[in-house]
C-alpha positions as CSV (number, residue, x, y, z in Angstrom):
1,X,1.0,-30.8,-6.0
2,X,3.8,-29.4,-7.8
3,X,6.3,-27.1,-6.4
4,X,7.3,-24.5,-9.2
5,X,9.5,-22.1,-7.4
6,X,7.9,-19.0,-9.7
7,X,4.5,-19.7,-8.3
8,X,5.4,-20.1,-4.8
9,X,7.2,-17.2,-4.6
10,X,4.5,-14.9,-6.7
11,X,1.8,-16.1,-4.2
12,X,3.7,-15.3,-1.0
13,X,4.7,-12.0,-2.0
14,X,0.9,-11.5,-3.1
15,X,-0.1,-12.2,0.3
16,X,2.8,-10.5,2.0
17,X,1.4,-7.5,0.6
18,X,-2.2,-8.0,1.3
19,X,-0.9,-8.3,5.1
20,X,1.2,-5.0,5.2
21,X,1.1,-1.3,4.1
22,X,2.4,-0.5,1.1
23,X,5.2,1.5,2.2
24,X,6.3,-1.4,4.6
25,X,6.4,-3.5,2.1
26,X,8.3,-1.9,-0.5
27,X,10.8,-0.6,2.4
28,X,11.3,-3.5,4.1
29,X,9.8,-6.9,2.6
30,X,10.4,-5.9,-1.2
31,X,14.1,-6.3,-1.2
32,X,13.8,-10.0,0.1
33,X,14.7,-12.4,-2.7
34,X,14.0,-16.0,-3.4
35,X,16.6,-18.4,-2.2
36,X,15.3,-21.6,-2.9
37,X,13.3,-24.4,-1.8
38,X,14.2,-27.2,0.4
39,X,11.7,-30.0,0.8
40,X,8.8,-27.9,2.9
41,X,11.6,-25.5,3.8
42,X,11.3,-21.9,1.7
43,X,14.2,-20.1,1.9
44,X,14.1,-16.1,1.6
45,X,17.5,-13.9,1.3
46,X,17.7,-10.6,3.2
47,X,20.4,-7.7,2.8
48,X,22.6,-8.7,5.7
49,X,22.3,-5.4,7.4
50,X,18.9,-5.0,7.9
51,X,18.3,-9.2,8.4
52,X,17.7,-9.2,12.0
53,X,15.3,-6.1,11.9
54,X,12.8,-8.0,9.4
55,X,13.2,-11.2,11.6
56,X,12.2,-9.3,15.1
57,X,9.4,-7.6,13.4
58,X,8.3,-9.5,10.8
59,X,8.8,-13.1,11.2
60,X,5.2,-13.7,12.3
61,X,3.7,-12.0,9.3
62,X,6.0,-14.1,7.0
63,X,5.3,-17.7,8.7
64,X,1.4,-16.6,8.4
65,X,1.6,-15.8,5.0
66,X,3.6,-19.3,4.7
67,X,0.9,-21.4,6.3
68,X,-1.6,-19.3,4.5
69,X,-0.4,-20.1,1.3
70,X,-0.1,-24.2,2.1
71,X,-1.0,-25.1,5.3
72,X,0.7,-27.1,7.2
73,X,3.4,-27.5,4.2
74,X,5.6,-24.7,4.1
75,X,8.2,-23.3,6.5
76,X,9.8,-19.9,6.4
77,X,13.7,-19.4,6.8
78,X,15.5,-16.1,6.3
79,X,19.2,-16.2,5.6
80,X,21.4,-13.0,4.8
81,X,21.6,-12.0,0.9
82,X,25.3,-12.3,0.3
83,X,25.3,-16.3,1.9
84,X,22.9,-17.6,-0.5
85,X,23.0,-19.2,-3.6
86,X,21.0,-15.8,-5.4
87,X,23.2,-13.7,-4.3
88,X,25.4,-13.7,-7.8
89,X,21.9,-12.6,-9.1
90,X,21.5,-9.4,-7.2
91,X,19.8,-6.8,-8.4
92,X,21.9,-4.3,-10.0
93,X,21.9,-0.9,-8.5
94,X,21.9,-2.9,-4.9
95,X,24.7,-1.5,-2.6
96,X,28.1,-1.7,-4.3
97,X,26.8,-2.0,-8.1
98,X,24.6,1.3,-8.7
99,X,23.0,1.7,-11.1
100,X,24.6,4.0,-14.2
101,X,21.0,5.0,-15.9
102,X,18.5,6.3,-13.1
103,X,15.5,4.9,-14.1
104,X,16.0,2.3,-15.9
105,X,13.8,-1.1,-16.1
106,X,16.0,-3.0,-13.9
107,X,14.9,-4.2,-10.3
108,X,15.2,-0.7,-7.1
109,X,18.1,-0.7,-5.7
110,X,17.9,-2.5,-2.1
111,X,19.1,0.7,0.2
112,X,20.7,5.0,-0.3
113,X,19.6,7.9,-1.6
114,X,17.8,6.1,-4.8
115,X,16.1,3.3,-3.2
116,X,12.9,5.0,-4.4
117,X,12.9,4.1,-8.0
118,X,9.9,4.0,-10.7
119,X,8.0,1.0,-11.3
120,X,8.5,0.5,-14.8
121,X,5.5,-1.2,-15.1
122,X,3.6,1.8,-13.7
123,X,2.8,3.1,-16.8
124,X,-0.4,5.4,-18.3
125,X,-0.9,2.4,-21.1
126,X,-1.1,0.0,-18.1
127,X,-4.1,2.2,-16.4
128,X,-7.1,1.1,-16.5
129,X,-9.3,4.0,-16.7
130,X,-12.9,4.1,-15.2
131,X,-15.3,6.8,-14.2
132,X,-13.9,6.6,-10.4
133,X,-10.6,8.0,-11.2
134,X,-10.8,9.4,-15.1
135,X,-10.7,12.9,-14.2
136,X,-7.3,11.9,-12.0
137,X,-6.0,10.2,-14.6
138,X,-6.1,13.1,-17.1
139,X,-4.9,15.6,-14.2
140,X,-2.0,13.4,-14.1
141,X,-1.7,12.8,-17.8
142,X,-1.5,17.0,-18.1
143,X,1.2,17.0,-15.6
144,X,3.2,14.8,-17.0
145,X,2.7,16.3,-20.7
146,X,3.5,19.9,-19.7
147,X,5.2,19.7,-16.2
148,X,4.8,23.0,-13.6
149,X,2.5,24.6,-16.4
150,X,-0.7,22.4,-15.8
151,X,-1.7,22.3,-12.4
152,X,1.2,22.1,-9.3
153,X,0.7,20.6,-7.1
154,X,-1.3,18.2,-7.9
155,X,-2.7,16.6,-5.0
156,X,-3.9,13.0,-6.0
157,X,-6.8,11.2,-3.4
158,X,-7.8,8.3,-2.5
159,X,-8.1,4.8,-0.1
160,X,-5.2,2.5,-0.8
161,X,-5.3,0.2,-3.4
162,X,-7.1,2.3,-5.8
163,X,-4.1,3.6,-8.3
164,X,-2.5,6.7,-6.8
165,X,1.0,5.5,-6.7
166,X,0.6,4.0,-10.4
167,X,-0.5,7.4,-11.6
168,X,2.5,8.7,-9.6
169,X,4.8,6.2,-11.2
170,X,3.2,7.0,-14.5
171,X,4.1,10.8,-14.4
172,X,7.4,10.0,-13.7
173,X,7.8,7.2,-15.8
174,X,6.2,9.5,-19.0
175,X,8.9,12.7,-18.2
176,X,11.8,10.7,-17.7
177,X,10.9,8.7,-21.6
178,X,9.1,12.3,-23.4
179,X,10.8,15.3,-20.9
180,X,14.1,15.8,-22.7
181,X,16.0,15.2,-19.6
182,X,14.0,16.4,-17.1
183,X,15.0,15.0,-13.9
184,X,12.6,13.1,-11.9
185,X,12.9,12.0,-8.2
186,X,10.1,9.7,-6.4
187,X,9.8,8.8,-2.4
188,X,7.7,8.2,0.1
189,X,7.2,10.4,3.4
190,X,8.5,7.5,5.4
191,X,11.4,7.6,3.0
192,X,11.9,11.3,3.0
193,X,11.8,11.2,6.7
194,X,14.5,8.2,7.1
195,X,16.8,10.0,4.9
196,X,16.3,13.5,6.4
197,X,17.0,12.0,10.4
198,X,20.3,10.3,8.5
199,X,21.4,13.4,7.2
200,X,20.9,15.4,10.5
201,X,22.7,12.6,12.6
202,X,25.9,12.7,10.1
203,X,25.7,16.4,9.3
204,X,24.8,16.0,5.9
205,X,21.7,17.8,5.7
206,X,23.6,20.1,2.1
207,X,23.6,17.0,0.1
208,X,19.8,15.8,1.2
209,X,18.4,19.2,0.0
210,X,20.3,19.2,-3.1
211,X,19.0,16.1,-3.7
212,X,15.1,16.8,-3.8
213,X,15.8,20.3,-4.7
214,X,17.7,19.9,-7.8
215,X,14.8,18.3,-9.9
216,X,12.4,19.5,-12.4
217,X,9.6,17.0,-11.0
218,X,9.6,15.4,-7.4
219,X,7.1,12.8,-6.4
220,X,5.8,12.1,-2.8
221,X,3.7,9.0,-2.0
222,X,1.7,8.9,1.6
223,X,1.9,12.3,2.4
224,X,-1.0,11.3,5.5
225,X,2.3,10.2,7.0
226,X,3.8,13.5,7.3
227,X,1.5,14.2,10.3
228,X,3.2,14.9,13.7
229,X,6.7,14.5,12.1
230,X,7.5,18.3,13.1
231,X,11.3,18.6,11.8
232,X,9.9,16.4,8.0
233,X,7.4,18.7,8.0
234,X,9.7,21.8,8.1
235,X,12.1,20.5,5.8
236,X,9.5,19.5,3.0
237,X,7.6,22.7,3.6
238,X,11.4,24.4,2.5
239,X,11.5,22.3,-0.1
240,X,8.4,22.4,-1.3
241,X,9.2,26.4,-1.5
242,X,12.2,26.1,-3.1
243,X,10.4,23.5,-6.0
244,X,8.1,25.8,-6.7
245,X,10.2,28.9,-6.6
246,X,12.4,27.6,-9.3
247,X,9.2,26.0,-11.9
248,X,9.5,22.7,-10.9
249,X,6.5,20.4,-10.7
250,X,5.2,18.9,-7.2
251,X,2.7,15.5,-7.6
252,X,1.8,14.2,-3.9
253,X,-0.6,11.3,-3.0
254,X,-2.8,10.9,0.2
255,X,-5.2,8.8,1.9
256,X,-7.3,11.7,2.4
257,X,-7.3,15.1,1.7
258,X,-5.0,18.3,3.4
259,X,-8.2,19.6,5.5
260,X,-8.5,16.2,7.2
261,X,-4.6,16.2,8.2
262,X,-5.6,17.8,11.3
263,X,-1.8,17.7,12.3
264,X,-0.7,19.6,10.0
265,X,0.2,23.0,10.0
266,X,-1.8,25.3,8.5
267,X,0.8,26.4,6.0
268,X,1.4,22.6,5.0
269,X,-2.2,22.1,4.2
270,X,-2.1,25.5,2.3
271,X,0.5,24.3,-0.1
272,X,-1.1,21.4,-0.6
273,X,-4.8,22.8,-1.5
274,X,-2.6,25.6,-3.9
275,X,-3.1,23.4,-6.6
276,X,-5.5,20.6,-8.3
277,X,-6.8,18.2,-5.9
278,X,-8.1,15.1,-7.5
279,X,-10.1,12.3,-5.8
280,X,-10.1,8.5,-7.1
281,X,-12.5,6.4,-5.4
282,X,-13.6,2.3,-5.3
283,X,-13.2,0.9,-9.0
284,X,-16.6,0.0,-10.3
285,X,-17.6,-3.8,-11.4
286,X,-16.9,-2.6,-15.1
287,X,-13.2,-0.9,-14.1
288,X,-12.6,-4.3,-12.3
289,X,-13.4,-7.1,-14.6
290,X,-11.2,-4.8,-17.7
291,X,-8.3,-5.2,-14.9
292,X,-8.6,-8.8,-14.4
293,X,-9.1,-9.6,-18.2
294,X,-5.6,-7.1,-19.0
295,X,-3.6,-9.0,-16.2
296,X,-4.7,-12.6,-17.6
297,X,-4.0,-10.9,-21.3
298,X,-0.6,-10.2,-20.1
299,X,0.2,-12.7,-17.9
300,X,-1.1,-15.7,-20.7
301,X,-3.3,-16.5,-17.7
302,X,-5.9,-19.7,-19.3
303,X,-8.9,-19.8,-17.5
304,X,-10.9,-23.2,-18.2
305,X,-14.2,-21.9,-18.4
306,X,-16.4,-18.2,-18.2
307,X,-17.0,-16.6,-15.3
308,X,-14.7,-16.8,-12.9
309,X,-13.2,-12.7,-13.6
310,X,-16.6,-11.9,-13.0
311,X,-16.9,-13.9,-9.5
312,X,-13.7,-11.8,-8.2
313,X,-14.7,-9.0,-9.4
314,X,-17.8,-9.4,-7.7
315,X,-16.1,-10.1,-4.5
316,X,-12.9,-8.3,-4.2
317,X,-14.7,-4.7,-4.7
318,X,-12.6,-2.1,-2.9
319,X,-9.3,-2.0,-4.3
320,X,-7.1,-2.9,-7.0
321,X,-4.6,-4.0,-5.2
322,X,-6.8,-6.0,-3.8
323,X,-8.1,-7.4,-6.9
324,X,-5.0,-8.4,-8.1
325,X,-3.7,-10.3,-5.2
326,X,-7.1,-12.4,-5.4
327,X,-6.3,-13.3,-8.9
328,X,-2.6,-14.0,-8.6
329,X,-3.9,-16.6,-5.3
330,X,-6.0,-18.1,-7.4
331,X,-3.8,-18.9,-10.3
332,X,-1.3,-19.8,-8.1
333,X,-3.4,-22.2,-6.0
334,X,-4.8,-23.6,-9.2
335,X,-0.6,-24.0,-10.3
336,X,0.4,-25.7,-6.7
337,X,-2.5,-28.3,-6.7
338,X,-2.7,-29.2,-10.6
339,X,-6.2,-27.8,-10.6
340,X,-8.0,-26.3,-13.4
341,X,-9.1,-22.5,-12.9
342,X,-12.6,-22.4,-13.0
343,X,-15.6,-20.8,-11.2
344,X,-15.2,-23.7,-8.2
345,X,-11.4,-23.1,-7.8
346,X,-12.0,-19.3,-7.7
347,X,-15.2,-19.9,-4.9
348,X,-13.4,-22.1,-2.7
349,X,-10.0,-19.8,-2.6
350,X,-11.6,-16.8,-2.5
351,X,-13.9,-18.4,0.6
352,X,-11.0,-19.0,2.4
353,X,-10.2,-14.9,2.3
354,X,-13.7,-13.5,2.0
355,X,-15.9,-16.4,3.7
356,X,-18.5,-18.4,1.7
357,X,-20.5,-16.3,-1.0
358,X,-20.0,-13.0,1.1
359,X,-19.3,-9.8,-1.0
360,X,-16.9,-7.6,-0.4
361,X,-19.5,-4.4,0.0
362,X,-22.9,-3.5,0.7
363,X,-24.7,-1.0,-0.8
364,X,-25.0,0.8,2.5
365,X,-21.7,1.8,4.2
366,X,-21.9,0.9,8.0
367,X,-23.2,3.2,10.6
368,X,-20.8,3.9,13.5
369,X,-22.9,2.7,15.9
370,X,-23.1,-0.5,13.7
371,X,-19.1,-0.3,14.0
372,X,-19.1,-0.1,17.5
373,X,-21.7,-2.5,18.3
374,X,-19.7,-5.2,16.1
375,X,-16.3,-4.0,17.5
376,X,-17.8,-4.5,21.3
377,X,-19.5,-7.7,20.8
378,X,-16.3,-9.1,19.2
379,X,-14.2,-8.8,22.3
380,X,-17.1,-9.8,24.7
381,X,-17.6,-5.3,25.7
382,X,-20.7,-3.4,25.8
383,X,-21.2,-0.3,23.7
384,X,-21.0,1.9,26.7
385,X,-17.6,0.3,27.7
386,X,-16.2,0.7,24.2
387,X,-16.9,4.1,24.0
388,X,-16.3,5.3,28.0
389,X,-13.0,6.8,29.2
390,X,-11.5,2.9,30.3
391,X,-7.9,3.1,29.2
392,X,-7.4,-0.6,30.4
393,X,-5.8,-3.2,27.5
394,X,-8.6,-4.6,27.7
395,X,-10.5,-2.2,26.3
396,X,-7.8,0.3,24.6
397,X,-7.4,-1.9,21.7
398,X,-10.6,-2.5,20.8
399,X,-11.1,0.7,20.9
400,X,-8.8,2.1,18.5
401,X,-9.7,-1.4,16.2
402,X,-13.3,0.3,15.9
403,X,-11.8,4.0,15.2
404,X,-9.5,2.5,12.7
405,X,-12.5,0.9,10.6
406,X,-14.9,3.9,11.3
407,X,-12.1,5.7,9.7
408,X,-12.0,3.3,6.6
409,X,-15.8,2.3,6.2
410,X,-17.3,5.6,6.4
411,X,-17.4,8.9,5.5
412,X,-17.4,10.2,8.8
413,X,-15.1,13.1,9.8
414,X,-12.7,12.5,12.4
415,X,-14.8,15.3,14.6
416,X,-17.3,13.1,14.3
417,X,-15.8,9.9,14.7
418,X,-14.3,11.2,17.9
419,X,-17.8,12.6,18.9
420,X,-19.5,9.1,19.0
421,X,-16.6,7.7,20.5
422,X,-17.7,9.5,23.8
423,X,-16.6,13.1,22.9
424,X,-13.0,12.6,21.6
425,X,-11.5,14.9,19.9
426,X,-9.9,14.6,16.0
427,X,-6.2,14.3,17.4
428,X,-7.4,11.0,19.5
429,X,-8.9,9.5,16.6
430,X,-5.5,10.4,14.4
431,X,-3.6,8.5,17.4
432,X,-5.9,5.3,17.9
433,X,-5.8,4.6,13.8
434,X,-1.9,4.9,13.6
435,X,-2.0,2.8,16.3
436,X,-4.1,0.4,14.9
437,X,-2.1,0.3,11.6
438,X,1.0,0.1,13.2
439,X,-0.4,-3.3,14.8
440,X,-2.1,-4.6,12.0
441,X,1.7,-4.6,10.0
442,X,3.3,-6.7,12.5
443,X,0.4,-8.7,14.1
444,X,-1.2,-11.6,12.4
445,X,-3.9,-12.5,14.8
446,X,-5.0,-8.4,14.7
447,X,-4.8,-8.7,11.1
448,X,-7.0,-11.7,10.8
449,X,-9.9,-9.7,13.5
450,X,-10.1,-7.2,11.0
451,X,-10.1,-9.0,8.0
452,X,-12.9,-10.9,9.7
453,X,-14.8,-7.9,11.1
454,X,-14.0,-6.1,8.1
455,X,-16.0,-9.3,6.2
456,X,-18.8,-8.5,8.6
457,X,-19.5,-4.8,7.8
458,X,-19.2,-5.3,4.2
459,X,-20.9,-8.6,4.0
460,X,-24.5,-8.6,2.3
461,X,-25.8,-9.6,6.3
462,X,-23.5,-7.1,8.4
């Protein structure tokens, strides 16, 4: 087995954001650097000030994604960033050495104001386009050609894992290189929100709106988080205004669309629905294998015989993201072990994340009586209790597990979620999946239950 530090490192942060959100990992988990290896020991580096935070709430995740990765052969330490030996090799535009070209290619910044940089590698040549999102991809293609004159806002759709913050990246990514100096700001909600409770608790709340109010394009990833965040929502409705106001393009990006935030205010969702909304759904097998064959182009990725892009494409359906975290687990198994990557390797990692021959989905979406049936039987409940007005642990949890995957496996309204869920209404729904996500980011063993159950609903024998 050898122990290339590259692979290691590449795998763990593949599955580190297979267990996590997107925004949690990029807020809080992306900044960690490699620190080296000692014997089984992996060492990651975190910013000092934030150190503790990621230890108290993510330490599980990272010791699961350790054992994961080898079992049984690799531990998990985290030391602060300026004690270790990378920490000559810190990212410039990290605290104390910003950056003196916004945008440019090197690594985001670890904390401030700019912490939200483009992905340089979120490019429009790096899209692969497919008939589930080719009509976003143009949207977002016109946008970024002729800014605030296309369509604004445009309001970009979709599950994770599916592109939306690639085509966000992209716009900003094609101003900033063909806009004459446009200037371009991208964050998240979460982001938005952190900096906007900052500014209120140290009276800075001038400089925050100059900051997102003083572009020609702004970009806003996870808007779905915006919900029930009354003083964010006020301040981006403002600013919002005040973008539009003065010509200035608006691109935002959601799980789902503005007339399912059922949070929202009603002037929120109007803003949103005032421009093009664009959908981008599951990638088809097609979409998926041209992926995986660009990413093994690119990375000089040799595979030892045919077929095994085709076996993950077949089995890693959903997502992208998704699809790309099976491959880079595969090549990095095949890299730790000395194997050859072939269509065995590929069957026997991939079982170990999907089960034996399962496939990732059915041809049939599951039923929410199907959901709650599976849910139930899972944690020894009858259908009745599931869905009955016991608030006990014992059945809470279970509870909102089987509203979170109705939420994610069908295309069930949350009116109609909370109907079958014994006549609870859309807000109880909204509550019991935030709660579920919330849990699924810092708890391994919840995160293995659905991962299993969500193997069972999309499974050819759910």
């Amino acid at each position: 087995m050898t122990t290339d530090p590259d692979h290691i490192w590449t795998c763990l942060q593949a599955e580190l954001r297979r267990r996590v959100p997107a925004s949690t990992y990029d807020i809080w988990l992306e900044p960690l650097r490699f620190g080296g290896l000692e014997g089984d020991l992996l060492v990651l580096l975190a910013p000092a000030e934030v150190r503790t935070w990621i230890e108290q709430r993510f330490a599980a995740v990272l010791q699961a994604a350790g054992r994961d990765l080898l079992p049984g052969a690799l531990r998990i330490e985290l030391r602060p960033l300026a004690d270790g030996p990378a920490a000559a090799a810190r990212p410039r535009g990290a605290r104390g050495d910003a950056p003196t070209t916004p945008g440019a290619g090197d690594a985001k910044p670890l904390f401030g104001p700019e912490t939200e940089r483009l992905n340089p590698k979120f490019t429009f040549e790096q899209f692969v386009i497919g008939d589930a999102n080719r009509f976003a991809h143009a949207a977002a293609l016109a946008v970024a050609e002729l800014p605030a004159q296309a369509y604004n806002p445009l309001f970009i759709v979709g599950p994770p894992g599916v592109g939306k913050t690639h085509l966000l990246h992209s716009v900003g990514n094609y101003v900033r290189a063909y806009g004459g100096g446009m200037t371009v700001r991208y964050t998240t909600v979460e982001r938005f929100t952190n900096e906007f409770l900052s500014a209120l608790q140290n009276r800075d709340v001038e400089a925050f709106k100059q900051r997102y109010r003083n572009n020609d394009v702004l970009l806003i990833d996870d808007v779905q988080f915006l919900e029930r965040k009354v003083k964010t929502e006020e301040e981006l409705f403002h600013t919002f205004n005040a973008l539009h106001e003065t010509g200035s393009q608006l691109v935002l990006t959601s799980d789902r669309p503005p007339r399912d935030m059922d949070a929202l205010q009603e002037r929120m969702r109007q803003r949103f629905e005032s421009g093009l909304l664009v959908d981008i759904r599951a990638p088809d097998e097609a979409t998926r294998l041209t992926v995986l064959r660009k990413r093994v182009h690119h990375d000089g990725i040799e595979l030892a015989e045919d077929g095994v892009l085709e076996l993950i494409a077949d089995r890693v359906a959903e997502n992208i993201r998704g699809l790309e975290a099976a491959l880079i687990r595969v090549v990095a198994y095949a890299s730790l072990t000395d194997a050859r990557i072939d269509r065995a390797l590929a069957e026997e990692v991939l079982a170990q994340l999907y089960g034996p021959g399962a496939q990732r989905r059915r041809t049939d979406p599951p039923t929410l009586a199907a959901i709650q049936q599976l849910v139930a039987g899972r944690f020894g409940l009858s259908r009745e209790e599931l869905i009955s007005a016991n608030r006990t642990a014992r059945v809470a949890w279970p509870r909102q597990l089987a509203m979170y995957l109705a939420r994610e496996h069908t295309s069930e309204s949350l009116p109609a979620i909370g109907r079958s869920f014994g006549g609870r209404d859309h807000s109880t729904v909204l509550h019991a999946c935030k709660r579920a996500a919330d849990r699924l980011g810092s708890d391994p063993e919840a995160y293995e239950t659905v991962r299993a159950l969500t193997e069972q609903l999309t499974g050819p024998h759910a």
